[in-house]
N, C-alpha and C positions, 0 to 999 in steps of 0.2 A: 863398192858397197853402197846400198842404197839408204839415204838417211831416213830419220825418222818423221821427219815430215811427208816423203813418199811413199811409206808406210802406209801412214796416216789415212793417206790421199786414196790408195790403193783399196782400205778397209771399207770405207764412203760407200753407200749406196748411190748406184746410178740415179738420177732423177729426171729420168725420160717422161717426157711430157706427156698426158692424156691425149689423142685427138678422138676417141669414142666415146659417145653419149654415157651417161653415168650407168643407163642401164645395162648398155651393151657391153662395158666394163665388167659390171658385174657379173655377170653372165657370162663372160669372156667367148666373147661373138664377134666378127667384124662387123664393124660398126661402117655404113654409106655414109656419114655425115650429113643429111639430111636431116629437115626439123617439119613434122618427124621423120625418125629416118624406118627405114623398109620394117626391122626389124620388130619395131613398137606398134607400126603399124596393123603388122599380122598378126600381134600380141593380143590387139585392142588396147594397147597402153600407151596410146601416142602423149596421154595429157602428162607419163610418168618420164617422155623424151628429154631429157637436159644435157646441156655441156656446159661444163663446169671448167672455169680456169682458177691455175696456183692460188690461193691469197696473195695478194703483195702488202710486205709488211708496212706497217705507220709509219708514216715520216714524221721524222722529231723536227719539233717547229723551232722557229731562231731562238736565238737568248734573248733578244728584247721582246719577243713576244712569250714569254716565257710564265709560269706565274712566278716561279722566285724571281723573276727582274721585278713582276707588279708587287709582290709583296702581298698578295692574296691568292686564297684558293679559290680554283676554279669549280663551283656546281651547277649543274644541272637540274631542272627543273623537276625532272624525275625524281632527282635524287631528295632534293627536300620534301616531295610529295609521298615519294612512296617511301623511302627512308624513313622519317618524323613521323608516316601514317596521316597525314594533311588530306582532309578530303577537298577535291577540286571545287564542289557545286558551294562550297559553305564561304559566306562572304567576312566571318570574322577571323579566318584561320591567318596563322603569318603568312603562310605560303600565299596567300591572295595580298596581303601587304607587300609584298618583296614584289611581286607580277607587277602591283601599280605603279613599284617605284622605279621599273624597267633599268634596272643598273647593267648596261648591255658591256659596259664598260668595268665591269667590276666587281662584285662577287657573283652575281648571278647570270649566266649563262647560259641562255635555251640551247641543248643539244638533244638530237634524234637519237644516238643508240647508249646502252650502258653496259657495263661489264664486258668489258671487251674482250677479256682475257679467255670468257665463257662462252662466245658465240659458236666458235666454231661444234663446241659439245651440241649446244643448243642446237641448230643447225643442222645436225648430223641426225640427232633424234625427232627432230621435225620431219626430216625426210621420210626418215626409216618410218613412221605413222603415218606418213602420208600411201604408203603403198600399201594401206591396209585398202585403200577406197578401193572398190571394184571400177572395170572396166567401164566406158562412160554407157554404153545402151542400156545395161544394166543397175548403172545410178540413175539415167533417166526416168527408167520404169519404177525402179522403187518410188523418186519422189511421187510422181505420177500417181502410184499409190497412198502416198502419206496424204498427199490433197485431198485424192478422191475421200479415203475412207479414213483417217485417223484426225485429221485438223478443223473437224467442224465440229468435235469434241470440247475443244478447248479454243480454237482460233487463236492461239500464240504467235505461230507463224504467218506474217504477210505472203501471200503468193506472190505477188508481182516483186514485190525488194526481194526476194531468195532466189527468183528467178533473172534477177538480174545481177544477183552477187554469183550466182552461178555461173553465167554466161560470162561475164568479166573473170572469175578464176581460172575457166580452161582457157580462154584467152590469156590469161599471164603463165600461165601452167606452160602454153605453144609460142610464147615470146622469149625473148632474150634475156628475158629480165623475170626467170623464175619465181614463184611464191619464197620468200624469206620469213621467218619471224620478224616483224617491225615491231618499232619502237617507235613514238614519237609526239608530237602535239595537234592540234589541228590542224586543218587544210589537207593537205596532200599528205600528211603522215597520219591524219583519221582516217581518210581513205584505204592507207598500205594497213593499215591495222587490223579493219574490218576486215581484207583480202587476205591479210595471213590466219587470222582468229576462225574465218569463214568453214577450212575443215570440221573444225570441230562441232561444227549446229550440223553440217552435212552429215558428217558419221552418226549423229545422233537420229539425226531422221530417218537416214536407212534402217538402224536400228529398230526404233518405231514401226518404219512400213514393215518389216518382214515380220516384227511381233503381231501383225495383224493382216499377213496378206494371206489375199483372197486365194480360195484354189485354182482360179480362174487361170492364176500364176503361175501354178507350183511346177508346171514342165517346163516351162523357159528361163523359172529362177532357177531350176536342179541343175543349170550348167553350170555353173558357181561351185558346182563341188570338184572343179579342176584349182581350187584353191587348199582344198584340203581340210574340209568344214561339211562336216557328216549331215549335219541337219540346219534348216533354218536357224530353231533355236539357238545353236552353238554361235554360227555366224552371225546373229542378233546381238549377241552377247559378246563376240570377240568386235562386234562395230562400237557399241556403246561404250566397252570399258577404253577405245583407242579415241573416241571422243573424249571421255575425261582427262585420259593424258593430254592429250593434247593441248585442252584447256590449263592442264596445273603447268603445262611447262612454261606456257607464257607469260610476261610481268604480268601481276595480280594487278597491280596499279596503274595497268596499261589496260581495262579492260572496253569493252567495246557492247551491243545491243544483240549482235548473236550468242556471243559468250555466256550473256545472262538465257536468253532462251536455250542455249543447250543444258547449261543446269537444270532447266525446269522439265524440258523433255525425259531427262537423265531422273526426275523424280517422278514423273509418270510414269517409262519406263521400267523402274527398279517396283512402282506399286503395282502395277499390272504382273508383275512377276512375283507377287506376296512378299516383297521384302520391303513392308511400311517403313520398320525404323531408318532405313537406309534412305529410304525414299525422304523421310523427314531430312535427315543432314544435307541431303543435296538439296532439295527448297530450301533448307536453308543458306546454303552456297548460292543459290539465284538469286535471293532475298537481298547477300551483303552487294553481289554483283550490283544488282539493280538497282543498291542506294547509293554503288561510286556512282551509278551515272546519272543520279539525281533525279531518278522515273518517280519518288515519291514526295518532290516539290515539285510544284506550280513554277512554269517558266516564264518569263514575262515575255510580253507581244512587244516587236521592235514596231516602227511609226511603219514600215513599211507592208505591215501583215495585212493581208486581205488583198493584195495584188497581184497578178496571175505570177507572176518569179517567184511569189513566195511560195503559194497552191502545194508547192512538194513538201517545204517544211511542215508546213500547215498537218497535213497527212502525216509526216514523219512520228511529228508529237502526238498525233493521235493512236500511230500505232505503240508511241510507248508505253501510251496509256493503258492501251487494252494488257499489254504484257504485264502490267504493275496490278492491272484488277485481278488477271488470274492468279496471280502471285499472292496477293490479298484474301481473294477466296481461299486459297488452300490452304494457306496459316491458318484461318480461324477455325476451316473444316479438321480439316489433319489435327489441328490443337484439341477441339473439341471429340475428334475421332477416339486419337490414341489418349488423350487426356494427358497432354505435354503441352508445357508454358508456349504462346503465343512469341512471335519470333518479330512481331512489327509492333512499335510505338507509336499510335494512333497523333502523341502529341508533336511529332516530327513530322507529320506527312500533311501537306497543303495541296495535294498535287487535288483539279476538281476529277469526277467522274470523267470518261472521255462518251463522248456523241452517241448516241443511236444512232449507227451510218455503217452500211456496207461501204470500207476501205477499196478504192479501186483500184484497178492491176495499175491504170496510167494514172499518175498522182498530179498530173497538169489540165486535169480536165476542167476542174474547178473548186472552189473549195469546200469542205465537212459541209453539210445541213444536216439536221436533226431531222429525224424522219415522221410525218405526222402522224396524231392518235388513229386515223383508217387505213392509215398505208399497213401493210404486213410487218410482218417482224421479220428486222435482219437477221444477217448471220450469227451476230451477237448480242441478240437483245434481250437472251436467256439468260448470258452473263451477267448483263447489268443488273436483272432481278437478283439475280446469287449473293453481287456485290452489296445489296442491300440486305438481305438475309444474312450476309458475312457481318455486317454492324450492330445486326440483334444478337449474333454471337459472343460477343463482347457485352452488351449486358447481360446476356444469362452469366456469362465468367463472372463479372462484378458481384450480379443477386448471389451466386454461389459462394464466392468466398466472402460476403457480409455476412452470410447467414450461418458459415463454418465460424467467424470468429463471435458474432453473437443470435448463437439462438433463438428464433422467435418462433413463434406459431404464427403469428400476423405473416399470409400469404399473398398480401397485396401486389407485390412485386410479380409473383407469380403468376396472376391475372391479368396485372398490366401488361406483361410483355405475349403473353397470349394473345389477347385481345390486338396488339401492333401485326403480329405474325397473319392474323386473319385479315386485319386491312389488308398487309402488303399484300396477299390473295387477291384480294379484291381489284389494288393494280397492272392485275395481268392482263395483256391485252386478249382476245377473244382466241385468235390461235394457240395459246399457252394455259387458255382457262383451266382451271383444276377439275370443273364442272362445266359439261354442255360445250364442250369444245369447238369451235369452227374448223374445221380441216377443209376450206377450200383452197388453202394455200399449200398444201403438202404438195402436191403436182411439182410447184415452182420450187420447192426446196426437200427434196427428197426426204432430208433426216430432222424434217421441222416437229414429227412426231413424236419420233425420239427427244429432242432437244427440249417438248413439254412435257413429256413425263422424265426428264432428269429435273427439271424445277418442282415439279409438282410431290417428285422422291424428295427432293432435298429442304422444300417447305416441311412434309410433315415428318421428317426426321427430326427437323428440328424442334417440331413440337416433342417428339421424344425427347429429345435430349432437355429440352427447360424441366421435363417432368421426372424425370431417370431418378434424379436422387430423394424424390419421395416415392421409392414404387412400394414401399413397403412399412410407410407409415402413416399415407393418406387415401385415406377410400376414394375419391374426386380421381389423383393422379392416375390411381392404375386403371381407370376406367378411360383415360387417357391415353392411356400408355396403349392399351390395346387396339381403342378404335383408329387413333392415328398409325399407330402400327397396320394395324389392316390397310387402312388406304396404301402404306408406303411399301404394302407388299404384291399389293393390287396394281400399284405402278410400276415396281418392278420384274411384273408379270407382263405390261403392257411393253415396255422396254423391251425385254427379253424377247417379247414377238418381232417390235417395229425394227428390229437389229439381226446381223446374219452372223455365222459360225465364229467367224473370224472378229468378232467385238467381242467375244466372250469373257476375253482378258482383259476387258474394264474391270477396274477396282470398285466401279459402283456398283455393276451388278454381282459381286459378290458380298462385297462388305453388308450394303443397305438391305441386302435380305436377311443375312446375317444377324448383326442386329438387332432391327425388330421383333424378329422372329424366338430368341433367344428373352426378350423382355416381356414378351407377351407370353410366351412360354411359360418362365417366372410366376406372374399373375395368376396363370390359370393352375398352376400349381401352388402355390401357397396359399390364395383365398379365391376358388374359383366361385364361393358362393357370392363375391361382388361381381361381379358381373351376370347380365340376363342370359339366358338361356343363349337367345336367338347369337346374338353377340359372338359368344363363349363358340357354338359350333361355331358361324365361320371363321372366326379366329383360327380353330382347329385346322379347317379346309387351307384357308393361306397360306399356316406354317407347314402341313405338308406339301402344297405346293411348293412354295420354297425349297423344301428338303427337296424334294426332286429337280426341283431348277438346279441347285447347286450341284446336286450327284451330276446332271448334266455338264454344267463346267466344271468341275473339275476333271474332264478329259485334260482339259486346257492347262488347268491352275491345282495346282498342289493345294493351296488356302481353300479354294471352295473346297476338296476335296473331303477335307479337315475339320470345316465348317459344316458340311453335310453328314460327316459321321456325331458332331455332339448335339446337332438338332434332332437326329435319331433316335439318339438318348434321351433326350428333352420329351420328345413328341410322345414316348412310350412312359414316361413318368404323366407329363400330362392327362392321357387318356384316362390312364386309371385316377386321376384328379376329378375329370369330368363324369366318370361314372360314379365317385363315391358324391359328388356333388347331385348330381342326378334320383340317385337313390336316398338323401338326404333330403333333396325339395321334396320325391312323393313322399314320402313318410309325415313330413309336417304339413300335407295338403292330401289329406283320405278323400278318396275319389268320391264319398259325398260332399265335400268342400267343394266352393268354387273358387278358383285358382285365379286372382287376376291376368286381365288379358298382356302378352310383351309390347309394349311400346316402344320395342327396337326394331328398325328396319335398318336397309345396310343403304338408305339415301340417307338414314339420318346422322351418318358418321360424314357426311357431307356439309356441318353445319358450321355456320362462322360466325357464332355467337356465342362468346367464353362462357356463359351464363347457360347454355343449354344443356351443359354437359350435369350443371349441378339438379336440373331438373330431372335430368334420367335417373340419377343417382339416386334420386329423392323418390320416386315412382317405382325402384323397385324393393319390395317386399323383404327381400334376404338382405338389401343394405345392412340396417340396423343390428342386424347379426355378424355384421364385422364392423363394422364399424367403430373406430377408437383410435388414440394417436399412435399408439405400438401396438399393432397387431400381436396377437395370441393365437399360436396356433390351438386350431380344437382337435387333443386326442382321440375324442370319442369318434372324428370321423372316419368313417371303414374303408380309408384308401389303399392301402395296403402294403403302406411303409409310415415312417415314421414324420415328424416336424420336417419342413426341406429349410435346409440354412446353406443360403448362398455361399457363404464364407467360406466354405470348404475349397468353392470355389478357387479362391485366390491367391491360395495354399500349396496347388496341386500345377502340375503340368497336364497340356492334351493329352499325354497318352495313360498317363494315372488317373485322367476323368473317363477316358474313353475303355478303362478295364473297370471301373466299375461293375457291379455285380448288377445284372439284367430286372429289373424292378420283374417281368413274367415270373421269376422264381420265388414270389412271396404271394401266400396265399388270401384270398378276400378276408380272412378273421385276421389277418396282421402274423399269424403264427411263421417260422422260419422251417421253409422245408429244404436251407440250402446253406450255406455259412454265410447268412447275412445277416447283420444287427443292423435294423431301422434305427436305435438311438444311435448311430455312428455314421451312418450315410444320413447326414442332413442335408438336405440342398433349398434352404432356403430363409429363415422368418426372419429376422432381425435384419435392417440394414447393411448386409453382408458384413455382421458381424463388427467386430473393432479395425478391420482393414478397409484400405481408402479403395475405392471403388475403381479407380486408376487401376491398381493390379486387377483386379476380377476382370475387366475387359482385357486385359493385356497377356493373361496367362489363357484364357477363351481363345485368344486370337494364336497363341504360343509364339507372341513375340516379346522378349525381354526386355527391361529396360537396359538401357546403357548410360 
């Protein structure tokens, strides 16, 4: 009779060893044991080829090396750092006391991995994302894409360090020594860090490229649907959300310089797809990345900096820099955008501006030089104006919330920082001008046209926005609000030209039409007798440009789509605005009257002198008749609805703005030939009413707070 221990033994699963590559296993193929072997090969998956042996478990160390023989426990450097929440870069933290006091012998112990117990799960789900990447011809072409057309956008990504973090992962990917999750300190475990963390910027780029690839593409990327991914779209969407896993799975407190740029991609991204609020939390995910790795202090130069050994670092920190600008830009944009708190601490950051220098592929060539005032403007010299436009943003926040907590009429504030915005104009170099532009350098830089009319949107957006929250109780503002509007729709008509099918899904050519278009709108509807004739039409012409730029993208983007139907709206309340406006000036100007002449022309909306705007003001004839600190709407005008009160606005969602009743079904006397009450559709007079201006763009946009 056989006992119970041969039972036992009997019950045991066999534990016949692997000798087939992990894919081939899975797949249960005979595996040639080849690296790669046949199978992968003819897959295209040779970079997913590994052979994988048993674990062999930890060996337990002696008892004199034990820590109950030392009578202390053993940490890890990690463990105080990311545990306690110790940031590395900060020189007052304990975690930088314990480092200086190097107790290698005693509580403190640099080790490379943690959680031991959790690796193999980790491990397992690293992999399994990792077979999300497409075959390598197919990565290659995408990036190829993301260079050519998506990264001159933003220039976050280096070319040359991604193409060389590239080129080293499929090289580990065809070693022995597989991509793992690392852990670990500098040196050679910074190294393994970036190589495991590296997926995750790649999936993201992919992502990116096919949100904007060319058609040029689209037959040689459609073999991609032997993956099982109906449309680009979908496969965009299932690269970017395997990027973010990717990123969350790894220590937070281990992060590394691509990890922070996939965030940021992951928030471009999610914007270019209409989902702003989303897009905010992940810039904000790049933002905290960005401050482990101390991209928003100033690093100090060791004695040996400016020596050709060094030339790479040298490079390195400039490219961190540019990552920390874009990142900077967008908080204060996006902040300003959605009108959500600012996510950077201006008194925390030392770090200086980084060079005007096109970064080169080979980082040993020599070191940064600034590039001189005749030379052209780099790749990112657009940005570095933004980053300054980013600083004005931040005073307008400040002017706005002194003047929410005390009241003043004194606008002085309001002129000084105008008057700074038309300087910084004035620093543009000649290919960037706002006016009179030099394009002899487009040749050498294709989308150098594009890249100045995104400054030149983004200058006078911001003039909108220092002026937004008087649109409806300073005659000066909205006369502001309109002419810089028109330039910023004027630019993103020029945009919209100097760009092809596949940019469509930038957030700026929808938003910044968007809008302005929507504030000038406003204007012309609630007191279209401030403004001049001349003015008022093309204002008119822009916003329905606009409205048909958008019905254009929204092939692409759902948001324009959305945005195009309430400027529809807009544009037909408008009209009948400028008609009762119209028929108001001849009436108090009898065609034996002489009519003074317009002294608006559409160069003079070209002006950089804060002070000219009050002479137009002054010059025309109907000011006076609106003019006052709280606008009054005038019933008697025969527009053919009632007072417009924005507020209703901020109340409603898109699709209860977009059923509103057709302003055509009210008659020129005001009388109702249809179930509509003008006193109950208001769209407009008062400072959008008792609600914060926040909601009125955010329910506009039909995106919620959270």
């Amino acid at each position: 009779m056989s006992s119970p221990e041969t039972n036992q033994a009997k019950k045991r699963k066999r534990q016949r060893p692997v000798i087939s590559c992990t894919e081939c296993h899975r797949r249960k193929q005979k595996c040639d044991r080849q690296q790669p072997c046949g199978n992968c090969t003819l897959r295209s998956a040779s970079h997913l080829c590994r052979y994988e042996s048993k674990p062999s478990r930890p060996r337990r160390t002696s008892d004199s090396a034990s820590p109950a023989n030392l009578g202390e426990t053993v940490l890890t450097s990690a463990d105080v750092g990311g545990s306690f929440g110790y940031v590395s870069n900060r020189t007052c933290s304990a975690a930088e006391v314990l480092e200086k006091l190097d107790l290698q012998e005693g509580i403190w112990r640099p080790e490379s991995m943690l959680d031991v117990p959790d690796q193999h799960a980790e491990l397992h789900a690293y992999h399994r994302l990792l077979t999300t990447i497409p075959p390598r011809p197919y990565t290659m072409l995408l990036v190829k894409v993301f260079f050519a057309e998506c990264n001159w956008i933003y220039g976050v990504v280096h070319a040359g360090s991604f193409h060389r973090l590239l080129d080293e992962w499929y090289q580990c990917c065809t070693s022995d020594n597989p991509p793992v999750p690392a852990h670990g300190g500098s040196g050679n475990g910074e190294k393994r860090r970036q190589l495991s963390q590296f997926p995750s910027l790649l999936l993201q780029v992919l992502a990116v490229a096919l949100q904007m690839l060319p058609r040029e593409h689209f037959e040689q990327m459609s073999q991609l649907d032997i993956l099982g991914k109906p449309d680009f779209k979908g496969l965009s969407t299932t690269y970017s959300n395997a990027a973010c896993e990717l990123a969350t799975l790894l220590a937070r407190s281990q992060t590394t310089l691509p990890r922070a740029q996939q965030w940021f991609l992951r928030a471009s991204w999610l914007k270019s797809e209409g989902r702003a609020v989303e897009s905010w939390h992940a810039l904000g995910q790049a933002i905290r990345e960005a401050q482990e790795l101390g991209l928003h202090r100033e690093q100090p130069r060791g004695f040996g900096a400016g020596t050709p050994e060094d030339f790479p670092s040298l490079w390195r920190r400039e490219i961190e820099k540019w990552v920390w600008v874009n990142l900077y830009i967008w908080d204060r944009f996006m902040g300003m955008i959605l009108g959500r708190p600012t996510l950077i601490d201006d008194r925390h950051c030392t770090v200086t501006p980084p060079l005007d220098c096109n970064v080169p592929n080979d980082l040993t060539r020599g070191p940064p030089v600034p590039r001189g005032p005749l030379d052209p403007p780099g790749q990112s010299t657009q940005r570095l104006f933004d980053y300054r436009l980013a600083h004005i943003v931040n005073e307008i926040d400040d002017l706005q919330l002194e003047s929410a907590k005390t009241p003043s009429r004194d606008l002085a504030g309001v002129e000084r920082l105008q008057a700074k915005i038309y300087a910084t104009m004035e620093c543009y170099p000649p290919a960037l001008a706002v006016t009179d532009r030099d394009a002899s350098h487009d040749a050498a830089n294709p989308f150098l046209r594009a890249q100045a009319e995104l400054l030149k949107c983004d200058t006078y957006s911001l003039l909108v926005a220092l002026h937004r929250p008087y649109i409806f109780t300073r005659e000066k503002s909205r006369v502001e609000i309109v002419s810089a509007g028109l330039m910023a729709l004027e630019s993103q008509q020029a945009l919209f030209d100097a760009t092809r099918e596949h940019h469509h899904t930038l957030y700026t050519l929808n938003f910044f039409t968007f809008d302005p278009a929507v504030l000038m709108a406003a204007v012309i509807i609630t007191s279209p007798l401030s403004l001049e004739q001349d003015l008022l039409d093309q204002a008119m012409v822009h916003i329905r440009s606009g409205q048909k730029r958008m019905e254009v993208l929204g092939r692409r983007v759902k948001l324009a789509e959305k945005g195009a139907a309430v400027l529809n709206l807009l544009i037909n309340r408008a009209e009948r605005s400028r008609t009762s406006s119209q028929h108001l000036r001849a009436s108090c100007n009898p065609p034996g009257s002489e009519t003074p002449p317009s002294t608006f022309t559409h160069d003079s909306v070209n002006r950089h002198s804060p002070s000219s705007s009050a002479s137009m003001v002054s010059e025309d004839p109907w000011a006076a008749r609106t003019t006052s600190t709280h606008w009054a709407p005038v019933h008697d005008v025969n527009n053919g609805f009632g007072p417009i009160n924005t507020g209703i606005l901020s109340t409603m969602d898109l699709d209860e703005i977009l059923s509103l009743p057709d302003p055509s079904a009210v008659t020129d006397t005001g009388t109702d030939t249809a179930t509509f009450d003008p006193g109950t559709v208001q769209f407009g007079a008062g400072i959008l009413g008792d609600v914060d201006s926040d909601n009125f763009w955010q329910n506009l946009l039909h995106v919620p707070f959270q």
